[in-house]
C-alpha positions as CSV (number, residue, x, y, z in Angstrom):
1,X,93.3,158.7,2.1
2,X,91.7,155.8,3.2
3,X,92.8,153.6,6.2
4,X,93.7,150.0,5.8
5,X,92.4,147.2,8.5
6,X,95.9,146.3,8.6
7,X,97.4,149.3,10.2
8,X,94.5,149.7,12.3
9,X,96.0,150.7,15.9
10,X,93.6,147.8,17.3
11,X,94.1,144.7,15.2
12,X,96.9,143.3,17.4
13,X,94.8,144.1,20.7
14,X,92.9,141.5,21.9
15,X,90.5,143.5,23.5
16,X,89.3,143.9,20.0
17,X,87.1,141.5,17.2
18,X,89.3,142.2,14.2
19,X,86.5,142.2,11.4
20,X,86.5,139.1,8.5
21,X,87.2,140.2,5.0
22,X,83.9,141.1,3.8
23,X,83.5,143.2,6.7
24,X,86.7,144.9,5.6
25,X,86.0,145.5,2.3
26,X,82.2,147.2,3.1
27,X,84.3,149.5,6.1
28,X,87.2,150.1,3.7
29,X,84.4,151.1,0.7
30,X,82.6,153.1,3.1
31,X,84.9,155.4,4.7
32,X,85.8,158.5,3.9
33,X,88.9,159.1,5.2
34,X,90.8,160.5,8.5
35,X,90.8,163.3,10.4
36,X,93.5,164.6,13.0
37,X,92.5,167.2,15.4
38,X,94.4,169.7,17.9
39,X,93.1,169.2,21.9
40,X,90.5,171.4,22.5
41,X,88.9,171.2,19.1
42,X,85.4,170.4,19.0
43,X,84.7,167.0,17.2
44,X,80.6,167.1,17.6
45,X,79.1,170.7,19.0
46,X,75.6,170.3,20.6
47,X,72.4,171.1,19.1
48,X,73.7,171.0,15.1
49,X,73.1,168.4,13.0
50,X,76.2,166.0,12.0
51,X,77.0,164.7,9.2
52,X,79.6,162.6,9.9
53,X,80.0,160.2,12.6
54,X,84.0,158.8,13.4
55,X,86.1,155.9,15.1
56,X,88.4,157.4,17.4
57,X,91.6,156.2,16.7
58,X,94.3,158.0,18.5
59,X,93.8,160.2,21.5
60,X,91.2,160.7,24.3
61,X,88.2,163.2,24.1
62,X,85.3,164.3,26.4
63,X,81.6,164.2,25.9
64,X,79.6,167.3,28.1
65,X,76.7,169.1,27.8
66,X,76.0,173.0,28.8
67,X,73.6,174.4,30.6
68,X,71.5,177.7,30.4
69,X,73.7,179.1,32.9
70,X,76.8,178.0,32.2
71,X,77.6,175.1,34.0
72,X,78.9,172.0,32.4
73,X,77.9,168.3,33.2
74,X,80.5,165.9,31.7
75,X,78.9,162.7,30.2
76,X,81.9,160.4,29.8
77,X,85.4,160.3,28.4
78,X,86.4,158.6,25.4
79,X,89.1,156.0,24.8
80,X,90.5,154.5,21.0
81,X,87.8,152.1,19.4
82,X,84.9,154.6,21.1
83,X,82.5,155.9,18.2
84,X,81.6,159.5,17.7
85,X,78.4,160.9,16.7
86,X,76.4,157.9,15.8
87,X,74.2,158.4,18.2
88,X,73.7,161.8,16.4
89,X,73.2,160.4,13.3
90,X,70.3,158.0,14.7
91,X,68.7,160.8,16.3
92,X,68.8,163.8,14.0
93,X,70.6,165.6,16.2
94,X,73.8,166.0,18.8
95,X,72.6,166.2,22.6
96,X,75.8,166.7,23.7
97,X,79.5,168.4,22.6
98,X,82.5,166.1,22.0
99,X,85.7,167.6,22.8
100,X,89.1,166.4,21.9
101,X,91.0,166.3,25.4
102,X,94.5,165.5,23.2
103,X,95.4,165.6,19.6
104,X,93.3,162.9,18.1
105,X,93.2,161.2,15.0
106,X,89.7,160.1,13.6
107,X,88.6,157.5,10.9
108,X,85.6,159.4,9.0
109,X,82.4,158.4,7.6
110,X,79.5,160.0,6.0
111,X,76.5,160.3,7.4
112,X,74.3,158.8,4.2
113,X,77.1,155.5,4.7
114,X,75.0,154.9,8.3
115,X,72.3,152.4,6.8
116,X,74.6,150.9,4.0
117,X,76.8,149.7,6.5
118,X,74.4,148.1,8.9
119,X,72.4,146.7,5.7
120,X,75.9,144.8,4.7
121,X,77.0,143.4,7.8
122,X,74.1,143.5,9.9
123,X,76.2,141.3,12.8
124,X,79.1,143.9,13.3
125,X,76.5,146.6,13.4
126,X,74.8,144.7,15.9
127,X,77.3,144.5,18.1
128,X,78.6,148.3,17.6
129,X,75.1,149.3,18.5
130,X,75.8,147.1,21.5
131,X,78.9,148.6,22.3
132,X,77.4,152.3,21.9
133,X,74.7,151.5,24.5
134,X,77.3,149.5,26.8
135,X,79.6,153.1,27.1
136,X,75.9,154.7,27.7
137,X,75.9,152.2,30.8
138,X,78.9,154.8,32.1
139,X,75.9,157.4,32.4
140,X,73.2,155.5,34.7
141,X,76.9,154.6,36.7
142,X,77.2,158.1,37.3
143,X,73.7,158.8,37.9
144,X,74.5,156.5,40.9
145,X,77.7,157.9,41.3
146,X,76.4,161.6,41.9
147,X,73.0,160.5,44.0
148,X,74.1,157.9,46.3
149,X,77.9,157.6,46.3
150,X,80.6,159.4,48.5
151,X,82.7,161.4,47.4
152,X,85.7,159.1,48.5
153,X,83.5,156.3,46.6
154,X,82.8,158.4,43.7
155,X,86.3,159.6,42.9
156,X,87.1,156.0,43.7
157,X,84.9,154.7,40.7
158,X,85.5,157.1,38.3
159,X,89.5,156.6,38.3
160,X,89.0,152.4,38.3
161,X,86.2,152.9,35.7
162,X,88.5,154.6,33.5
163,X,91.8,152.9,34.0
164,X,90.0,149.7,33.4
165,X,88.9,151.1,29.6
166,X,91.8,152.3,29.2
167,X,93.3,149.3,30.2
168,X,91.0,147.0,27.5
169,X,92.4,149.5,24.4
170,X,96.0,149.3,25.0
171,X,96.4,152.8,26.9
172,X,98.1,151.2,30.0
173,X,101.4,150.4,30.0
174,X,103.7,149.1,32.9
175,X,100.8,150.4,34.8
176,X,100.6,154.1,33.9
177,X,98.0,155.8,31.4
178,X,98.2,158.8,30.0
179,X,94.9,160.7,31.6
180,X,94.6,164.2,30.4
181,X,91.7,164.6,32.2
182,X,91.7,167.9,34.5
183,X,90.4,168.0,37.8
184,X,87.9,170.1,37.3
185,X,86.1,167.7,34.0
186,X,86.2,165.2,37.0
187,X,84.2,167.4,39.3
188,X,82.0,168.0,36.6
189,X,81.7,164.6,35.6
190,X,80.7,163.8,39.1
191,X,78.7,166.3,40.6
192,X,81.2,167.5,42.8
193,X,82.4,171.0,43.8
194,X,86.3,171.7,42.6
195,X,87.5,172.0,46.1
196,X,85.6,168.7,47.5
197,X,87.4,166.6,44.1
198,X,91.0,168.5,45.2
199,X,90.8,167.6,49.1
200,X,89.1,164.0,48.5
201,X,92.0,163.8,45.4
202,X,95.0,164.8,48.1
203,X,93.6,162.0,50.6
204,X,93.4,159.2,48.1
205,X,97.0,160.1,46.7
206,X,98.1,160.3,51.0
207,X,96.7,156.7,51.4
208,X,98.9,155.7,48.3
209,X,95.7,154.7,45.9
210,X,96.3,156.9,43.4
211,X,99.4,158.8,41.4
212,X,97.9,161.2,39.1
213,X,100.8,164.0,37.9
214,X,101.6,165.9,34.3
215,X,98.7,163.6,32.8
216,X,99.7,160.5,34.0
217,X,97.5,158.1,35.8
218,X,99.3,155.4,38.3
219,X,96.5,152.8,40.4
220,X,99.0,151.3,42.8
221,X,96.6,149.3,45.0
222,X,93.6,148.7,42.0
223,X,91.6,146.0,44.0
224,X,90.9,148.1,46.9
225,X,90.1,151.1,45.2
226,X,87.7,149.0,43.3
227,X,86.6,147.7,47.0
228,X,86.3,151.4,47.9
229,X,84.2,153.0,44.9
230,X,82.2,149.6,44.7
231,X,83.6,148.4,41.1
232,X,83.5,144.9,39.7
233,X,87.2,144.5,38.0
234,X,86.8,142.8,34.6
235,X,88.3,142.9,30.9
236,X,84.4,142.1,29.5
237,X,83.5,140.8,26.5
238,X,85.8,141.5,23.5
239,X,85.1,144.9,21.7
240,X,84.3,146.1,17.7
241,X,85.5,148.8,15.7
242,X,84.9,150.5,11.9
C-alpha cells in the first residue's frame, strides 16, 4: 500500500521542504510501497546489485563496509528522511552494507522509477542529489576525524555530529535521543580501538558531557562539546524527502 504525503512522519517538521502537489502526485505514482524491517536486517548488502532504493522513515540504520580480513569500517549512521541505495542505483552497484540498527520502516521504490522521477521534477531531485552528497560530507569529516583528531576530540564530534541530525529530523526530545548505536560501531566508525572508545567514553560521561545509557543519548553541556571535538552548531538549510 502506498504512503500518502499527508501522513508522512516529516510534513509537520520544519527541518523538512514538504513537496508541492505535482511533486506529490509523480512521488505518490512512483512508489512502490513500504517496507518494515527487524534490527539487524540487512537493507543493502555490499557488492549485489539493488534494485530498489528507499526513504527511511522510521528507525536508525548503519552504513559499513568489510574488509578481507574481517574488520569493519563504519561509514555513517542514518537518521528519518536519509535515502537508501540511490547511490547504488547511480553506480551499478552497492559499495557498502546498510544495516538496520532498530526496526525500521521504509518507503520503497523501483530501481527503473530512478530517471522518471528526476525527469518530472528535476528541482526536488536536485536537491536530493544535494542532500545525498551533503551526508557524504560526514565521510571526509571522519577522514579528519580518524587522521588528525584526538580521541577526546573525535568521540567529541561524532556524538554532536549525530545529536545535531538527529536533532534536524525530530529524534530529540526534551533533550534525549534514542541512539542505538553500540560502542563498538563507534570505534569502528572512528578508527579507534574498543578499549580507547570505552576509557575516552567513561571520562567524557565523568566530566558530565555526555549521558549515554539503555540507548539513550543525553548532551548536557552541547556548546562545549562542540568547542572540544571542533563542531560548528547549526540547523542548516532545510532538508527533502520522497
Amino acid at each position: 500500500m502506498t504512503r500518502n504525503f499527508r501522513n508522512c512522519p516529516f510534513v509537520d517538521n520544519p527541518a523538512f521542504m514538504a513537496p508541492d502537489a505535482h511533486e506529490e502526485a509523480i512521488a505518490e505514482a512512483a512508489r512502490a510501497g513500504e517496507l518494515r524491517m527487524p534490527a539487524g536486517q540487512t537493507v543493502v548488502m555490499e557488492g549485489n546489485e539493488p534494485q530498489r532504493f528507499f526513504t527511511l522513515l522510521e528507525g536508525q540504520a548503519m552504513r559499513y563496509r568489510m574488509l578481507e580480513d574481517g574488520r569493519r569500517q563504519v561509514l555513517n549512521f542514518l537518521f528519518p528522511g536519509d535515502l537508501i541505495g540511490l547511490d547504488a542505483i547511480m553506480m551499478g552497484m552497492a559499495s557498502h552494507t546498510t544495516e538496520a540498527l532498530t526496526p525500521v520502516k521504509l518507503s520503497v521504490f523501483d530501481r527503473k522509477q530512478v530517471w522518471e522521477l528526476f525527469s518530472k521534477m528535476p528541482q526536488r531531485a536536485m536537491m536530493l542529489t544535494w542532500q545525498v552528497a551533503r551526508e557524504e560530507h560526514f565521510l571526509s569529516d571522519a577522514l579528519v576525524t580518524v587522521g588528525q583528531r584526538s580521541a577526546r576530540e573525535a568521540l567529541a564530534w561524532a556524538f554532536v555530529t549525530l545529536f545535531e541530525r538527529g536533532s534536524q529530523t525530530g529524534l530529540v526530545r526534551d533533550g534525549k535521543m534514542p541512539f542505538p548505536v553500540r560502542q563498538q560501531d563507534l570505534a569502528d566508525a572512528l578508527g579507534l580501538s574498543l578499549v580507547h572508545t570505552n576509557k575516552t567514553l567513561a571520562r567524557l560521561r565523568s566530566e558530565g558531557l555526555v549521558r549515554w545509557t539503555q540507548g539513550i543519548l543525553e548532551l548536557p553541556d552541547l556548546e562545549r562539546l562542540a568547542d572540544i571535538g571542533v563542531v560548528e552548531l547549526g540547523a542548516g538549510p532545510p532538508r527533502y524527502y520522497l
